[in-house]
C-alpha positions in Angstrom: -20.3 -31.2 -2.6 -18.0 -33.9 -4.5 -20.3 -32.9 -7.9 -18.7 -29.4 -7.0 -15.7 -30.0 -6.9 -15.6 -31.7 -10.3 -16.4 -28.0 -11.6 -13.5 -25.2 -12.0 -14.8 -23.0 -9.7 -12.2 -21.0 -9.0 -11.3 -20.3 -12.6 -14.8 -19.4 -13.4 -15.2 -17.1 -10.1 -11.9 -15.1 -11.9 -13.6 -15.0 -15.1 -16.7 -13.8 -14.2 -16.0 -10.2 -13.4 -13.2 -9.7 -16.2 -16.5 -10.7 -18.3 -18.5 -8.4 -16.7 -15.5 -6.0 -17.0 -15.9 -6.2 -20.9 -19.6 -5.8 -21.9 -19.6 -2.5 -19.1 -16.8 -0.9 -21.0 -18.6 -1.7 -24.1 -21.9 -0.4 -23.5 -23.0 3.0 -24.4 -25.6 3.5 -22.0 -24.9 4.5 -18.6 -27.8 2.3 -17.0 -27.1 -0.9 -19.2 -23.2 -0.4 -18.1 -24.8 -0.3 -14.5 -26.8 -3.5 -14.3 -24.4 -5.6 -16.3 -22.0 -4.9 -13.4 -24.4 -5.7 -10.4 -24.9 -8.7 -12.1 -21.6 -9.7 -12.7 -21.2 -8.8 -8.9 -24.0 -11.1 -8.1 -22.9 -14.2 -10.1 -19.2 -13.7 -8.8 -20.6 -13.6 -5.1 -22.8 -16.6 -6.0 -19.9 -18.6 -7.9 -17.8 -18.1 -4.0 -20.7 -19.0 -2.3 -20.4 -22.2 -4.0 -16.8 -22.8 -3.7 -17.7 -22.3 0.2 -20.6 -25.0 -0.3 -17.9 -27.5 -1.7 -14.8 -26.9 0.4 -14.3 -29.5 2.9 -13.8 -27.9 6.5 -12.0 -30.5 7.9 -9.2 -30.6 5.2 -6.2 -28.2 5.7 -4.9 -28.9 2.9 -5.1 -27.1 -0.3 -8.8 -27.8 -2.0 -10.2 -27.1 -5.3 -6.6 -27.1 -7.1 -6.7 -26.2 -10.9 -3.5 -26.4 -12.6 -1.6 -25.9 -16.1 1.2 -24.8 -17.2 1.6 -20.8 -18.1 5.0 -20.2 -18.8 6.8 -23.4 -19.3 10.8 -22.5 -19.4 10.4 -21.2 -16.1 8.0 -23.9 -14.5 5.1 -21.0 -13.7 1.7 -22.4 -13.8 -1.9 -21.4 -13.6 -2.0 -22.8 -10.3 -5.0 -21.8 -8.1 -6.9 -23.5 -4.9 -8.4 -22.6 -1.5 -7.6 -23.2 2.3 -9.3 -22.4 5.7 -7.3 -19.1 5.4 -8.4 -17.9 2.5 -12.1 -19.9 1.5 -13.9 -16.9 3.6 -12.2 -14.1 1.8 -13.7 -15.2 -1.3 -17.7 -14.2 -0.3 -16.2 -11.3 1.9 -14.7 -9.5 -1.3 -17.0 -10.5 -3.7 -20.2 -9.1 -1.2 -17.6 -5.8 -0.6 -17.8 -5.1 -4.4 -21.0 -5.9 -5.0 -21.6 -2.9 -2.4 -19.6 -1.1 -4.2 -21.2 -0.9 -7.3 -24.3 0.3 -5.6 -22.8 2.8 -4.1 -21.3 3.9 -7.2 -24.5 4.4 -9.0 -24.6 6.8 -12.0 -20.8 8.0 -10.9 -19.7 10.5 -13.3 -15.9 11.3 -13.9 -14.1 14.1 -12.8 -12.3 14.6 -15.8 -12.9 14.4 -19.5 -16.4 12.6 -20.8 -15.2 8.6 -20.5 -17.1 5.8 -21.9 -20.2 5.3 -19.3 -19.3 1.5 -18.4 -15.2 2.2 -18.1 -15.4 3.2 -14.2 -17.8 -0.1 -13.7 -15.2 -2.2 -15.7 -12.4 -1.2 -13.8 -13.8 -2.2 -10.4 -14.6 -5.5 -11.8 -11.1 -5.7 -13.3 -10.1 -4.9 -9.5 -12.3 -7.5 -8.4 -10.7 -10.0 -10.5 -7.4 -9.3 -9.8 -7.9 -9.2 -5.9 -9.7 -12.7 -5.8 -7.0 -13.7 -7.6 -4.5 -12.7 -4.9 -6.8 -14.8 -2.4 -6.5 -18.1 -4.5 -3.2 -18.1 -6.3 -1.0 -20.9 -5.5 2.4 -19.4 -7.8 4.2 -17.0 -6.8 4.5 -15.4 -9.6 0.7 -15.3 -10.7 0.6 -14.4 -7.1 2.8 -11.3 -7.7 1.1 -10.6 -11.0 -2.6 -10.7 -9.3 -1.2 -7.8 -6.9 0.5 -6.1 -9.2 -2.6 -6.2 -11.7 -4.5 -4.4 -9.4 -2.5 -1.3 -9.4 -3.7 0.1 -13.2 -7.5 0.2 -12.2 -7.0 1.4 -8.9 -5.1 4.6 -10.4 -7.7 5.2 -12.9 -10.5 4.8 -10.9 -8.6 8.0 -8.2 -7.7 9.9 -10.8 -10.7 9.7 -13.3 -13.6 9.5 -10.6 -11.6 11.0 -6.9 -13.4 14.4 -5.3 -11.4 17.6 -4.7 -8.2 18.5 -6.8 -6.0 16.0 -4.5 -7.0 13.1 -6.3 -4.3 13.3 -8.7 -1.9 13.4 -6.6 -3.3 10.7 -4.3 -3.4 8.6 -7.5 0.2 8.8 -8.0 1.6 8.9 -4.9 -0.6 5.2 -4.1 0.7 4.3 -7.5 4.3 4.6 -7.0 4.8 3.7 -3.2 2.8 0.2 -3.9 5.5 0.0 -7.5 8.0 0.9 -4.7 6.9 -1.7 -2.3 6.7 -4.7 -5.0 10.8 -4.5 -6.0 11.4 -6.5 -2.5 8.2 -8.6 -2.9 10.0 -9.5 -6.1 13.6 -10.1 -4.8 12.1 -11.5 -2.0 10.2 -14.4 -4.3 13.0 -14.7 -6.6 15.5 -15.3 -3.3 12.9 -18.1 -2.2 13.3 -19.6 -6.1 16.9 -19.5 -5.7 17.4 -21.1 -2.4 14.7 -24.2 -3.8 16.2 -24.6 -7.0 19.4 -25.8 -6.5 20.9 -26.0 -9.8 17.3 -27.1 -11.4 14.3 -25.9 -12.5 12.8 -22.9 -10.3 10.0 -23.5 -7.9 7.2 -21.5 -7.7 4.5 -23.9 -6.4 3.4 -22.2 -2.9 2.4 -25.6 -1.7 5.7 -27.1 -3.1 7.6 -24.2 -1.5 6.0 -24.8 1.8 6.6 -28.4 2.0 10.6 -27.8 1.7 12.4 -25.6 4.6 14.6 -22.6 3.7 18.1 -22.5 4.9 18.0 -20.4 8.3 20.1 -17.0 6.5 17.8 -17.5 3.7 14.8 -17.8 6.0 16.1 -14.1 7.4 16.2 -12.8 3.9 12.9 -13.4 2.7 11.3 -12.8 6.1 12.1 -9.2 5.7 12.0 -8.7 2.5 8.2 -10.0 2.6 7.3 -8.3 5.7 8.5 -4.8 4.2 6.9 -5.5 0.8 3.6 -6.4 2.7 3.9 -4.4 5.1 3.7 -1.1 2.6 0.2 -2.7 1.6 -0.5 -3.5 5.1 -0.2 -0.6 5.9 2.8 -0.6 8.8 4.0 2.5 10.0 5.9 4.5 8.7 5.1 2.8 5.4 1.5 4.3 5.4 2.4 7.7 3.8 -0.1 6.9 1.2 -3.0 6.4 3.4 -4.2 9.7 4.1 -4.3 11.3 0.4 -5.9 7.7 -0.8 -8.4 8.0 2.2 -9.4 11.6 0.9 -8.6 11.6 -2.5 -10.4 8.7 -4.0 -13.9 7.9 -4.3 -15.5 6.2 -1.1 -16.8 3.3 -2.5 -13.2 3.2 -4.1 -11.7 3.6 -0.5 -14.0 1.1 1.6 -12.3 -1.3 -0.8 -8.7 -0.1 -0.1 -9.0 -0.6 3.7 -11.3 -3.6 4.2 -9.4 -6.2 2.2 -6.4 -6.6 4.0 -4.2 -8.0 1.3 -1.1 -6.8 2.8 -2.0 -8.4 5.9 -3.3 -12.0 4.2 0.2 -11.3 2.6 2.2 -11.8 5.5 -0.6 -15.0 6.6 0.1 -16.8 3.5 3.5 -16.2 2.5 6.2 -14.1 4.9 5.5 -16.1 7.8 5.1 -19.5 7.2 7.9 -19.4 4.1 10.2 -18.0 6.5 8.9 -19.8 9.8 12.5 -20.3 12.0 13.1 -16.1 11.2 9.7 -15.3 11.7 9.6 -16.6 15.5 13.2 -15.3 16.0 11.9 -11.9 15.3 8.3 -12.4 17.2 9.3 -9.1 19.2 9.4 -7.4 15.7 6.1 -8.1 14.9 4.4 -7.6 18.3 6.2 -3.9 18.4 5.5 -2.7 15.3 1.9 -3.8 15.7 2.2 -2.2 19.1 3.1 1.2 17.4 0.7 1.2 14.6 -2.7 0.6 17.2 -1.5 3.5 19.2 -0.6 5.7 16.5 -3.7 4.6 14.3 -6.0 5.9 17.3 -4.0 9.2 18.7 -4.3 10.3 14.6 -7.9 9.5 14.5 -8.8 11.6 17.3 -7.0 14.2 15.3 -9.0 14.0 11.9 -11.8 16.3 10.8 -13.0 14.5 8.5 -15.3 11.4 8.8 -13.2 9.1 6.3 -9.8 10.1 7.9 -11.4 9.1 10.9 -12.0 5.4 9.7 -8.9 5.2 7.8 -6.5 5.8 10.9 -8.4 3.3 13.0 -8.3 0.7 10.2 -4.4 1.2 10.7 -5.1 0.4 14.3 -7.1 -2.8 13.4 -4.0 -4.4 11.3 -1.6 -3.6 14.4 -3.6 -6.2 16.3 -3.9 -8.4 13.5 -0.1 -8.2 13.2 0.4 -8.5 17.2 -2.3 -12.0 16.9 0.4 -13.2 14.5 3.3 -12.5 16.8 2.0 -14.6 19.5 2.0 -18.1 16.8 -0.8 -19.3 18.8 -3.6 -21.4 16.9 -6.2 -19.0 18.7 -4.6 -15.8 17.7 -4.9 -16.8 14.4 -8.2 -18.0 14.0 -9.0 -14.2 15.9 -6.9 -12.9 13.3 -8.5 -14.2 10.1 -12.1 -13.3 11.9 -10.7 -9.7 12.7 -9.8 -9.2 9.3 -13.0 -10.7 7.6 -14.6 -9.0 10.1 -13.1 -5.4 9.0 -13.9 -6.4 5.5 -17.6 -6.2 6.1 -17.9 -3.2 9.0 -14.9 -1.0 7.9 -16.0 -1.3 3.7 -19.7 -1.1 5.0 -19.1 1.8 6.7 -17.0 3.3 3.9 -19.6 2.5 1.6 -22.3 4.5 4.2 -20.0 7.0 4.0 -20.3 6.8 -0.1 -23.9 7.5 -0.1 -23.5 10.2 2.9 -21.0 12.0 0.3 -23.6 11.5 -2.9 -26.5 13.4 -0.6 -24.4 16.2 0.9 -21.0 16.6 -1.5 -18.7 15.7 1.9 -17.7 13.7 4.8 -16.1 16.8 6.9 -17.0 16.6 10.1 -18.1 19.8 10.4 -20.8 20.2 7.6 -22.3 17.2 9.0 -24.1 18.3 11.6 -27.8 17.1 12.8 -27.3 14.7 9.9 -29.5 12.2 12.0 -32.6 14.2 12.0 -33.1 13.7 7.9 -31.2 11.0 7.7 -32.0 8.4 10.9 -31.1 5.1 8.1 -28.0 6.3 7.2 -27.1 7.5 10.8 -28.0 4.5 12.3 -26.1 2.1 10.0 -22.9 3.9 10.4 -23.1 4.0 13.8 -23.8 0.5 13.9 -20.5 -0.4 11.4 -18.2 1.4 13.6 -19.3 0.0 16.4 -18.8 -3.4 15.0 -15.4 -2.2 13.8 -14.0 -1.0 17.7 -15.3 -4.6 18.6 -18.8 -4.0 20.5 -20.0 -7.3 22.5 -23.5 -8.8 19.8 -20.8 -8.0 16.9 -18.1 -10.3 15.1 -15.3 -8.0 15.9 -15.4 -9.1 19.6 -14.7 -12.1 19.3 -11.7 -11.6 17.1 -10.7 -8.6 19.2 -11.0 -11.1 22.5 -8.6 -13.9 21.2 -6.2 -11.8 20.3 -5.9 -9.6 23.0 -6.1 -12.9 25.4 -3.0 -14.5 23.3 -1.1 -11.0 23.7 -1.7 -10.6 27.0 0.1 -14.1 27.4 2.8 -13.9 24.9 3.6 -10.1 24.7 2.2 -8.5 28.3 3.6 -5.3 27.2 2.2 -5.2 23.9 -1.4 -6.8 24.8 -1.7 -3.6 27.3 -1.3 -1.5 24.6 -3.5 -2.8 22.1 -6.0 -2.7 25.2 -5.1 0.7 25.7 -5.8 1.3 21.7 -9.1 -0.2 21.9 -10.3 2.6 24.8 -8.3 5.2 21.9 -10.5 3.7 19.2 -13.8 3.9 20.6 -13.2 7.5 21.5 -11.7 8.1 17.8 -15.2 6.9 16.7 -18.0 8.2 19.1 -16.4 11.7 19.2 -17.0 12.4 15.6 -20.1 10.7 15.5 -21.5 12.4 18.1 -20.2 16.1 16.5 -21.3 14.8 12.9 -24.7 13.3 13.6 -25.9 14.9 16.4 -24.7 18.3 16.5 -26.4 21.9 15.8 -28.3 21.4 12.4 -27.0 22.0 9.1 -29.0 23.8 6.5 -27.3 21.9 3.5 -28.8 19.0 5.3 -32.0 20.3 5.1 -33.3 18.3 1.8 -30.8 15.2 2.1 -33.3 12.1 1.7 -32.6 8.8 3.8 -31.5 5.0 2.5 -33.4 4.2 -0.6 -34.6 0.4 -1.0 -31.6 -0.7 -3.4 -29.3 0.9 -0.4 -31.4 -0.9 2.6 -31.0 -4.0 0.1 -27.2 -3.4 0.3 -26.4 -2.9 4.0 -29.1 -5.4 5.3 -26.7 -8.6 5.0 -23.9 -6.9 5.8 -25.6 -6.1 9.1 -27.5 -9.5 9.4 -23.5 -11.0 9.2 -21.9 -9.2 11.8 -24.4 -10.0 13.9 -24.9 -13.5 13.4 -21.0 -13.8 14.1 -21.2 -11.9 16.9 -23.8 -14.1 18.5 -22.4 -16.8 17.5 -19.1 -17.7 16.2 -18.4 -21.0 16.6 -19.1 -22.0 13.0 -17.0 -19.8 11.8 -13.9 -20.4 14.4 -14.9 -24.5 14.2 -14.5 -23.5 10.0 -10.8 -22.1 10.8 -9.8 -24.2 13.3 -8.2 -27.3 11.3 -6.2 -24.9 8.9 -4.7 -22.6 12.2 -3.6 -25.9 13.4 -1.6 -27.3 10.6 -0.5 -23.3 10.4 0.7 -23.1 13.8 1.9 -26.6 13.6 4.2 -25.8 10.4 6.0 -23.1 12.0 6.2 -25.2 15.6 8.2 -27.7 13.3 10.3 -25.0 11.3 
């Protein structure tokens, strides 16, 4: 571990996919753009595996810190590193693209004939930017990571999306997220302003943590954050862009979109604990609009006909209760709360990416066309049954445990708003069986008559996944023992203001 950490691990588990990003978009062969992708995906999720391997559990402290100077007038640096809260992020995302290049296999675009490798090197241009989100230490690389993934993400809807909504989808995401980055921005640059004092600007997270806001600055920033995060989150009503994204871009494309919860590890990293003394002043904020979106994320999924609406409304009933954990401030919320969201990273973007090779064998998710798909397909069926069920929290998965902590600390903190999320569980699982049972089990469909079942490279895929979920579900203590030390110096930080 200490030869490890005299490596730049971080800055070579960025460069890897932006790499792989540039031989894809130059290769002229579909296949070779292919592999060179996977295998970028599999270096990048072997480069996190060793960051994991050298991080030191029992530090809370920032670990792995690479610095230098970027723009030098304005003191912004290269600054990047790792904590309990966002080590585990790291594999997550790197194992949720790696699935989604497989699922993605020999994708063709919509539109106009496109370089073969350009849709593989903008998901790892995605990649990059998004694990750059999870280890940034600036504020300002921070806001250019998110920003940065906005370009690919449009291309890759409106190049490679079914059905004639994708272009619309693709601008609608486009501008809302633009929309929802101008108080992210005033937000940071108020946070600059209140540390500077007449010097240089700060933009050093760990710097910017270390000094304490004034308390009408603290109020500021507080919501300025929680709106610009919460448009990413996605909070209701700022989730207008959800249902055209869930329909109108590729699958593989959306199991990305809702199971890295960046807004969410937004308002983890920087809106709470930069703003700690506002952030417990407005704890009934927090709890009622997570209240609002877990009831409203499972009454719309009972409404959808379509198998991917379905799991995008209840993945805006999973980041209710993630936002209700946080309102509580308790160390065992948040260790619930990263697990939930880690947790949702591998079911929700597994079961997304099921739902990608469902799509590729039948040309659609609706509900209704899917009927008897078990018979051909028992693999398939089987695995997304067993994602979702991970997702609502089944005992034997890893989303109970998450589920359970931070239900327990609602229950204690905010009775009202714990009855609801246990309320919104019940609306969940029926938001999820329902369709399954109508899709999967209903009167047969002839257009399911020659679908074939998982291939080996797809068993390959969804095996760890599944061996994960489970392992964490049995047993979680490694995990929670792996959070514990950084929830406490969290919790404790904002017990201190």
């Amino acid at each position: 571990m200490v030869e490890l950490t005299n490596y730049p691990l971080l800055s070579v588990l960025l460069a890897l996919p932006v790499f792989g990003a540039l031989f894809s978009a130059a290769c002229r062969r579909a296949p070779w753009a292919q592999w060179i992708a996977l295998g970028s995906a599999a270096l990048t999720l072997l480069c996190a595996l060793l960051v994991l391997l050298a991080f030191d559990s029992g530090n809370p402290t920032f670990q792995l810190v690479e610095a230098g100077t970027w723009i030098g007038g304005l003191n912004i640096a290269y600054r990047v590193g790792v904590d309990g809260i966002s080590l585990l992020f790291l594999p997550a995302t790197a194992l949720l693209f790696g699935g989604a290049v497989v699922a993605s296999w020999r994708v063709t675009a919509t539109g106009a004939p496109l370089a073969p490798g350009l849709y593989f090197a903008l998901l790892l241009l995605l990649e990059a930017a998004t694990l750059g989100i999870f280890c940034a230490l600036d504020g300002i690389l921070f806001l250019f990571c998110w920003e940065a993934t906005l370009v690919p993400l449009y291309l890759l809807v409106s190049l490679w999306g079914p059905g004639g909504g994708r272009q619309t989808a693709a601008v609608r995401y486009f501008l809302i997220m633009l929309a929802g980055g101008v108080p992210l921005l005033l937000g940071m640059l108020t946070l600059v302003f209140a540390h500077a004092k007449g010097g240089a600007p700060v933009f050093a997270l760990p710097t910017l943590l270390a000094t304490p806001l004034p308390e009408g600055a603290q109020y500021a920033v507080f919501l300025l954050l929680l709106l610009g995060f919460g448009v990413k989150v996605p909070l209701v009503p700022l989730h207008t862009w959800l249902p055209s994204m869930a329909m109108g871009a590729p699958a593989a494309i959306t199991a990305l979109l809702v199971g890295l919860k960046l807004g969410a590890y937004g308002l983890i990293r920087f809106a709470i604990p930069l703003a700690p003394l506002a952030a417990r002043e407005l704890h009934w904020l927090l709890a009622g609009v997570g209240a609002v979106a877990i009831l409203y994320g499972g009454v719309a999924a009972l409404a959808q006909s379509n198998l991917r609406g379905v799991l995008a409304y209840l993945s805006l009933a999973h980041v209710g209760l993630v936002v209700l954990g946080l309102s509580t401030f308790s160390v065992s919320a948040l260790q619930g709360v990263l697990l939930l969201l880690l947790n949702f990273s591998v079911s929700a973007g597994s079961a997304f990416l099921v739902l990608a090779l469902l799509q590729r064998r039948t040309g659609s998710t609706d509900i209704a066309r899917l009927g008897g798909a078990m018979r051909n397909m028992p693999l398939l069926s089987g695995f997304f049954l067993f994602f979702g069920l991970a997702g609502i929290g089944l005992p034997g998965t890893s989303g109970f445990p998450a589920e359970l902590l931070i239900v327990v600390a609602a229950l204690h903190s905010h009775t009202g708003a714990g009855l609801a999320a246990l309320f919104g569980t019940i609306l969940a699982a029926a938001a999820f069986l329902a369709p399954f049972r109508q899709a999967f089990f209903g009167p047969p469909s002839p257009e399911l008559a020659t679908a074939e079942d998982l291939l080996p490279r797809e068993l390959a895929l969804l095996l760890p996944s599944s061996a994960l979920i489970l392992a964490i579900g049995w047993y979680p203590r490694p995990v929670l023992e792996l959070l514990r030390p950084t929830a406490e110096a969290w919790v404790a930080a904002l017990a201190g203001l």
